[in-house]
DSSP file (Angstrom, degrees, kcal/mol; ACC not computed):
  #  RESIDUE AA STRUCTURE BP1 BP2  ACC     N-H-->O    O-->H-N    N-H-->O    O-->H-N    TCO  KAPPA ALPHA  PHI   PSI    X-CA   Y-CA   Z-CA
    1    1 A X              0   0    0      0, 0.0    46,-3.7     0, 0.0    47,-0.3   0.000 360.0 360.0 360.0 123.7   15.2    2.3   53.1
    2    2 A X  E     -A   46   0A   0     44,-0.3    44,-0.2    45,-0.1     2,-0.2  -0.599 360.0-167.8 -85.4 153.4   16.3   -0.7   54.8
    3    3 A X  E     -A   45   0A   0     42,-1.1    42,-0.7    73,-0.3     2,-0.3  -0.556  19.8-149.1-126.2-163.3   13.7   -3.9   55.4
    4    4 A X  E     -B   75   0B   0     71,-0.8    71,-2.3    -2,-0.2     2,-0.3  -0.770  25.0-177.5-146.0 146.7   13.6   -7.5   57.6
    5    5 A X  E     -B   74   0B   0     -2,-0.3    38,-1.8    69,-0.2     2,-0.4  -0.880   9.3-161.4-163.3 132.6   11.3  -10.2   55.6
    6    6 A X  E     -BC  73  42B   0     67,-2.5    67,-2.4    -2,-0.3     2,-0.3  -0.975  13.3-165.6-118.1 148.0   10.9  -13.2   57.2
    7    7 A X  E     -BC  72  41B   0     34,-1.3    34,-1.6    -2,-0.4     2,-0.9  -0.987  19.1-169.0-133.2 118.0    9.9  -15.9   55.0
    8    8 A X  E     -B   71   0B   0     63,-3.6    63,-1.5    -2,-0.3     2,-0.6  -0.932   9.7-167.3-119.2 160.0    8.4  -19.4   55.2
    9    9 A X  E     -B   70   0B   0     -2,-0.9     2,-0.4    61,-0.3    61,-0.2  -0.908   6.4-178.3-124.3 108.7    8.2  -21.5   52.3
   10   10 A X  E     -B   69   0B   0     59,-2.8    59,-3.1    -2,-0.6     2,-0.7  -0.965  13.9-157.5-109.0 135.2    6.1  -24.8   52.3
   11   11 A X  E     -B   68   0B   0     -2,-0.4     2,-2.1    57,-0.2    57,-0.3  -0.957  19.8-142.3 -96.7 110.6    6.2  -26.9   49.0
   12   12 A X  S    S+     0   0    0     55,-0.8     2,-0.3    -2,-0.7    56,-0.1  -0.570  70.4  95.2 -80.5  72.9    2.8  -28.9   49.5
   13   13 A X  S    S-     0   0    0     -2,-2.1     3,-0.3     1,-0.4    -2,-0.2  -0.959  85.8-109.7-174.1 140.8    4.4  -31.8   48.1
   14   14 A X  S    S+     0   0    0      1,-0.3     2,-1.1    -2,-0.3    -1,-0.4   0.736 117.7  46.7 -78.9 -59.9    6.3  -34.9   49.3
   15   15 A X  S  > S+     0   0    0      1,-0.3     4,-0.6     2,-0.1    -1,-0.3  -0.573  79.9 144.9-121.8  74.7   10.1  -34.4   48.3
   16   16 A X  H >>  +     0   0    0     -2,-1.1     4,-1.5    -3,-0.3     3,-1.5   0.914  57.9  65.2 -98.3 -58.5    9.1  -30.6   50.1
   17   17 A X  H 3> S+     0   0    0      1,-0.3     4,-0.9    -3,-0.2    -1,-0.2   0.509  94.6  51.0 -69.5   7.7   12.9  -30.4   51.5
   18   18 A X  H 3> S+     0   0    0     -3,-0.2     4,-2.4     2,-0.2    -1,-0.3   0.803 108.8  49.7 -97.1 -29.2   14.7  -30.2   48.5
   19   19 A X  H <X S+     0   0    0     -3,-1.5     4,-0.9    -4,-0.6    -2,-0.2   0.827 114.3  46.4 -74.2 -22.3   12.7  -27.4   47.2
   20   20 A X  H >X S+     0   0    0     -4,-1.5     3,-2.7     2,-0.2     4,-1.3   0.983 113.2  49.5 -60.5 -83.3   13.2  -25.6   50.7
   21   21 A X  H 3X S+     0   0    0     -4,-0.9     4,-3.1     1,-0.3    -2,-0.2   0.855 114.2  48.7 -45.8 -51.9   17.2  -26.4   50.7
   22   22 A X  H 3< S+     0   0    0     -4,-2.4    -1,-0.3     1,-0.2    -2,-0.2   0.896 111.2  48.4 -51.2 -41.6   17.3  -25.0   47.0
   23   23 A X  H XX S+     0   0    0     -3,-2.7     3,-1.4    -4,-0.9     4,-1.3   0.842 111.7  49.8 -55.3 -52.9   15.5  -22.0   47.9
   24   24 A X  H 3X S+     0   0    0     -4,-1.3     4,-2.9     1,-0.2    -2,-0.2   0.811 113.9  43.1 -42.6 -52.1   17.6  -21.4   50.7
   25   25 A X  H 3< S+     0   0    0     -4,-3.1    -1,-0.2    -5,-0.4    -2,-0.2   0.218 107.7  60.5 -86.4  29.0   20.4  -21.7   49.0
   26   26 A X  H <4 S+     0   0    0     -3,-1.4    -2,-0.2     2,-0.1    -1,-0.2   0.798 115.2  36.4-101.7 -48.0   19.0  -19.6   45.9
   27   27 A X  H >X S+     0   0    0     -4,-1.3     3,-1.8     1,-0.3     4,-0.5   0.904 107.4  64.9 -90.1 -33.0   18.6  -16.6   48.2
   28   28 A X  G >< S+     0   0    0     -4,-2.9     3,-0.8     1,-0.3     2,-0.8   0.921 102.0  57.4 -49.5 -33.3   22.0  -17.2   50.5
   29   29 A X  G 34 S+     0   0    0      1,-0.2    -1,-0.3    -5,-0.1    -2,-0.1   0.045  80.5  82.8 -89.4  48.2   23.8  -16.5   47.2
   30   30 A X  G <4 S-     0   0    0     -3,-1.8    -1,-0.2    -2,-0.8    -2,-0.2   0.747 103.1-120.8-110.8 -29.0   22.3  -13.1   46.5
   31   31 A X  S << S+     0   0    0     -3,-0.8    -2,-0.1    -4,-0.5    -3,-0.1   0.408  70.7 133.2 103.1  14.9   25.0  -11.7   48.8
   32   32 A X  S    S-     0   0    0     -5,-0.4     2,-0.6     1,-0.1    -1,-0.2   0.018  70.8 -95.1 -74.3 176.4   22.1  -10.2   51.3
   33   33 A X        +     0   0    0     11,-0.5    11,-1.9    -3,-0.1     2,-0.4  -0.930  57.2 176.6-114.1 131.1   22.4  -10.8   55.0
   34   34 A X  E     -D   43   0B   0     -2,-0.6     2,-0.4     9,-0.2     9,-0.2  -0.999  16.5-172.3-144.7 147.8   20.4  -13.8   55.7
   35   35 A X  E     -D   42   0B   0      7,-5.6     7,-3.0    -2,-0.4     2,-0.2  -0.985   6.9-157.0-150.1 133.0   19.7  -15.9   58.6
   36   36 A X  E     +D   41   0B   0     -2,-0.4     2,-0.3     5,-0.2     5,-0.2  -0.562  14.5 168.7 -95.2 153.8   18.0  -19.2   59.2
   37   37 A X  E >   -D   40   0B   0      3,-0.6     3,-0.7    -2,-0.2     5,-0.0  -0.795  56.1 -81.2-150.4-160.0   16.3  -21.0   62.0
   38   38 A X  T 3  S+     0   0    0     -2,-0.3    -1,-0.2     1,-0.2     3,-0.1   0.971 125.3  48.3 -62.7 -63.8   13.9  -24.3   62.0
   39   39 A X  T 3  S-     0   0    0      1,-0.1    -1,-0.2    -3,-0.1     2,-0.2   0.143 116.8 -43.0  39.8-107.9   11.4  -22.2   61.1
   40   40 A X  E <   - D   0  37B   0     -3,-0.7    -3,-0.6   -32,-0.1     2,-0.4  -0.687  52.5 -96.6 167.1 174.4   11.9  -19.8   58.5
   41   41 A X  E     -CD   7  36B   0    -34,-1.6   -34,-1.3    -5,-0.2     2,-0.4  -0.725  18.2-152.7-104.2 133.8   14.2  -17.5   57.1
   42   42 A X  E     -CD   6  35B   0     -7,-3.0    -7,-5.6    -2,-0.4     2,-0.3  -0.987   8.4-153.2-141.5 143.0   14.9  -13.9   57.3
   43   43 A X  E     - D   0  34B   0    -38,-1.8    -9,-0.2    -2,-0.4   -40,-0.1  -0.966   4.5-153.6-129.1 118.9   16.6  -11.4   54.8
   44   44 A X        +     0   0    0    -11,-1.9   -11,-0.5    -2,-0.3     2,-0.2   0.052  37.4  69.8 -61.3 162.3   18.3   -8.4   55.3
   45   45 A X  E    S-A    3   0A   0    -42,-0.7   -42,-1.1   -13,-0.1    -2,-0.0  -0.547  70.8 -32.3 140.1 150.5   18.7   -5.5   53.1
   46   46 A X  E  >  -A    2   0A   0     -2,-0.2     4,-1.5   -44,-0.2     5,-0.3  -0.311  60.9-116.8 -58.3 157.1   17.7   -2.3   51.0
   47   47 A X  H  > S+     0   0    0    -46,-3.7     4,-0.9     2,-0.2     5,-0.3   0.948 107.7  41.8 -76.6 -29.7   14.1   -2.6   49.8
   48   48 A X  H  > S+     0   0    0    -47,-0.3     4,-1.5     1,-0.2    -1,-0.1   0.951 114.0  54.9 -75.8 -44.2   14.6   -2.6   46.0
   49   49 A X  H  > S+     0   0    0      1,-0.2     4,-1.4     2,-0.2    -1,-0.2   0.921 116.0  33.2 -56.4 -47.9   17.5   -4.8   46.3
   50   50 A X  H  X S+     0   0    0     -4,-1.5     4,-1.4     2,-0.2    -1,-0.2   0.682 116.3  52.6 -79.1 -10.1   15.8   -7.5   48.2
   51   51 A X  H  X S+     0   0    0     -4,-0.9     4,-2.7    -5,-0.3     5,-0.3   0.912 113.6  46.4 -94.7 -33.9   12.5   -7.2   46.8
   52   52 A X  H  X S+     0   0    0     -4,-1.5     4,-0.8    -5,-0.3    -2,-0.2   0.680 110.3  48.9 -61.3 -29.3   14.2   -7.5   43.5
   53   53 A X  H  X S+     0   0    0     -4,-1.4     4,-2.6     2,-0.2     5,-0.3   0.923 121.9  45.8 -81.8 -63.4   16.6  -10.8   44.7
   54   54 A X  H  X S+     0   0    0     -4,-1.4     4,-3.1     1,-0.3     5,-0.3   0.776 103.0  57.9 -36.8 -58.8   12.7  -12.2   46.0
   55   55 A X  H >X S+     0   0    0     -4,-2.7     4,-1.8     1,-0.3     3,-0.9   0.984 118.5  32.1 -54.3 -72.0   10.6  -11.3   43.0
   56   56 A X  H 3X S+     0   0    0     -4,-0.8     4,-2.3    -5,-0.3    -1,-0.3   0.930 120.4  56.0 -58.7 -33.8   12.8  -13.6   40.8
   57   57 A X  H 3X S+     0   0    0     -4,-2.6     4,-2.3     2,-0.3    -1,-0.2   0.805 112.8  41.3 -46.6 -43.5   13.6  -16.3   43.9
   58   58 A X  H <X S+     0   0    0     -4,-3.1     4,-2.8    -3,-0.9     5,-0.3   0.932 110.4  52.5 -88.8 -50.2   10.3  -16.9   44.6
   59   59 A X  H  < S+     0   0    0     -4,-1.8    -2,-0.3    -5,-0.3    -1,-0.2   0.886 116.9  44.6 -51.4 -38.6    9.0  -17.1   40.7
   60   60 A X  H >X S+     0   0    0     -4,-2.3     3,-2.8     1,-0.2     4,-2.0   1.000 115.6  49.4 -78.6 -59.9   12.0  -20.0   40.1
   61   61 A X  H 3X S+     0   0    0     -4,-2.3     4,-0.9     1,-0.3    -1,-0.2   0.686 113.4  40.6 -66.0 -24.9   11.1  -21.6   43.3
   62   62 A X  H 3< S+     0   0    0     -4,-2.8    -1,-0.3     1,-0.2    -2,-0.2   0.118 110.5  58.3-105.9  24.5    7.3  -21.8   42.6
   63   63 A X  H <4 S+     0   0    0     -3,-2.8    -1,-0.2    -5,-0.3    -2,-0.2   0.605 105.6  58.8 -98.5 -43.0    8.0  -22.9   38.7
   64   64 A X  H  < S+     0   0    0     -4,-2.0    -2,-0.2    -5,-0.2    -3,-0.1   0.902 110.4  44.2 -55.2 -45.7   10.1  -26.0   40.5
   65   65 A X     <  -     0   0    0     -4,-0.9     3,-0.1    -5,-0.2   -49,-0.0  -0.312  67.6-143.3-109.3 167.9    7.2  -27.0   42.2
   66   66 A X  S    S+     0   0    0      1,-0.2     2,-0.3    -2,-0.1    -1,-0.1   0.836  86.6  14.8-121.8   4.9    3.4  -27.8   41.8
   67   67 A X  S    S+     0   0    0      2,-0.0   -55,-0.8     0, 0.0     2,-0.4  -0.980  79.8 115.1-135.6 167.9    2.0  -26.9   44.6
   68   68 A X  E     -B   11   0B   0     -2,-0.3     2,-0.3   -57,-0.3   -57,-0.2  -0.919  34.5-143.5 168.3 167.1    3.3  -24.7   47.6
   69   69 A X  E     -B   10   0B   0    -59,-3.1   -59,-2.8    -2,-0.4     2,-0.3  -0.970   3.0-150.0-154.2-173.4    2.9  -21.7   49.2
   70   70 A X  E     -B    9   0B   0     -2,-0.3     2,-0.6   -61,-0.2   -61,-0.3  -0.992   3.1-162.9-155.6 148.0    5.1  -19.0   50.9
   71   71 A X  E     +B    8   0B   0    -63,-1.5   -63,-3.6    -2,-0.3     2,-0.3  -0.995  24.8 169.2-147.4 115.1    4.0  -16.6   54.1
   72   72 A X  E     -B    7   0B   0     -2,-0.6     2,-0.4   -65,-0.2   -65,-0.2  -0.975  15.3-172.5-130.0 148.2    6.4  -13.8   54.1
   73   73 A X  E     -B    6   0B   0    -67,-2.4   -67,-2.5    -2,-0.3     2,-0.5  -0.967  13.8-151.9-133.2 160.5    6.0  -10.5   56.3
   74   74 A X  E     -B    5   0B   0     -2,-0.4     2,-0.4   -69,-0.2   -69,-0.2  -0.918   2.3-145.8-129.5 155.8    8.3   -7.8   55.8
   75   75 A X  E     -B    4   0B   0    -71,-2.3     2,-1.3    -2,-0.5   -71,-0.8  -0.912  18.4-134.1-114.6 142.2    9.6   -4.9   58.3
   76   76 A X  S    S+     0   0    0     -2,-0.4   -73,-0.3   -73,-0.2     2,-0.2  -0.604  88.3  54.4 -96.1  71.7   10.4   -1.4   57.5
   77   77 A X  S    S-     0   0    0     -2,-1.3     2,-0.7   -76,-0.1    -2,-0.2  -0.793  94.2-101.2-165.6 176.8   13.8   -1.4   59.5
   78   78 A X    >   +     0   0    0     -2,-0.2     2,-1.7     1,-0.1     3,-0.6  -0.663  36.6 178.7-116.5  88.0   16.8   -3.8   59.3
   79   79 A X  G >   +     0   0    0     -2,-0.7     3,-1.0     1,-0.2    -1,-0.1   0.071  45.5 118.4 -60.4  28.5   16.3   -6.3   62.4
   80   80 A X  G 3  S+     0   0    0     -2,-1.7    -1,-0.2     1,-0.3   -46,-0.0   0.682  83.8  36.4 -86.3 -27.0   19.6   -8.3   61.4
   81   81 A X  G <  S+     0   0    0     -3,-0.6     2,-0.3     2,-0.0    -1,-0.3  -0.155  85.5 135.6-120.6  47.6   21.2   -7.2   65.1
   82   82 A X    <   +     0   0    0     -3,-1.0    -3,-0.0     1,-0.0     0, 0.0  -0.720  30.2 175.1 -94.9 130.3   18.2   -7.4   66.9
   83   83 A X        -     0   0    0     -2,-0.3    -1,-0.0     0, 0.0    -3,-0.0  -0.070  35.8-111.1-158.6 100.2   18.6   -9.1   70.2
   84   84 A X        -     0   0    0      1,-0.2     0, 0.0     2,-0.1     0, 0.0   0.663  24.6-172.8  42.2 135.4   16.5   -9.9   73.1
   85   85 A X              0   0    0      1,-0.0    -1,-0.2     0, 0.0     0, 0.0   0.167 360.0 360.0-153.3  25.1   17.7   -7.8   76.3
   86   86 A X              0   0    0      0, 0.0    -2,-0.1     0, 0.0    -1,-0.0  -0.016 360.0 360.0 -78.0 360.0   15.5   -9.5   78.7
């Protein structure tokens, strides 16, 4: 079963963009299809593999920091070529 999870990640914390840019680059090296915008982030992918890349991705990133939070929704399809036809 393939999923979409879009993810934002706030570090509630003043040097908040390195912990973003780490994060980003935590989960871009998982080898998933991932795509950024200002935003937030979304990753493509089987569910056990990505939920598996996440689970540890999110426990490093929220050991880095000391406060934060992270507002993820996930989709039961793989929206990765999804575009707008209007």
């Amino acid at each position: 079963m393939n999923i979409s999870v879009e993810l934002t990640f706030s570090p509630l914390q003043d040097d908040y963009e390195l912990h973003i840019i780490n994060f980003i680059k935590k989960v871009r090296s998982s080898g998933l299809t991932v795509l950024e915008n200002p935003l937030s982030t979304q990753v493509y992918g089987g569910y056990d593999t990505v939920m598996k890349v996440l689970f540890v991705d999110i426990k490093e990133a929220f050991e880095m920091m000391e406060k934060g939070l992270l507002h993820m929704k996930i989709v039961k399809s793989d929206r990765s070529e999804y575009e707008p036809n209007f």
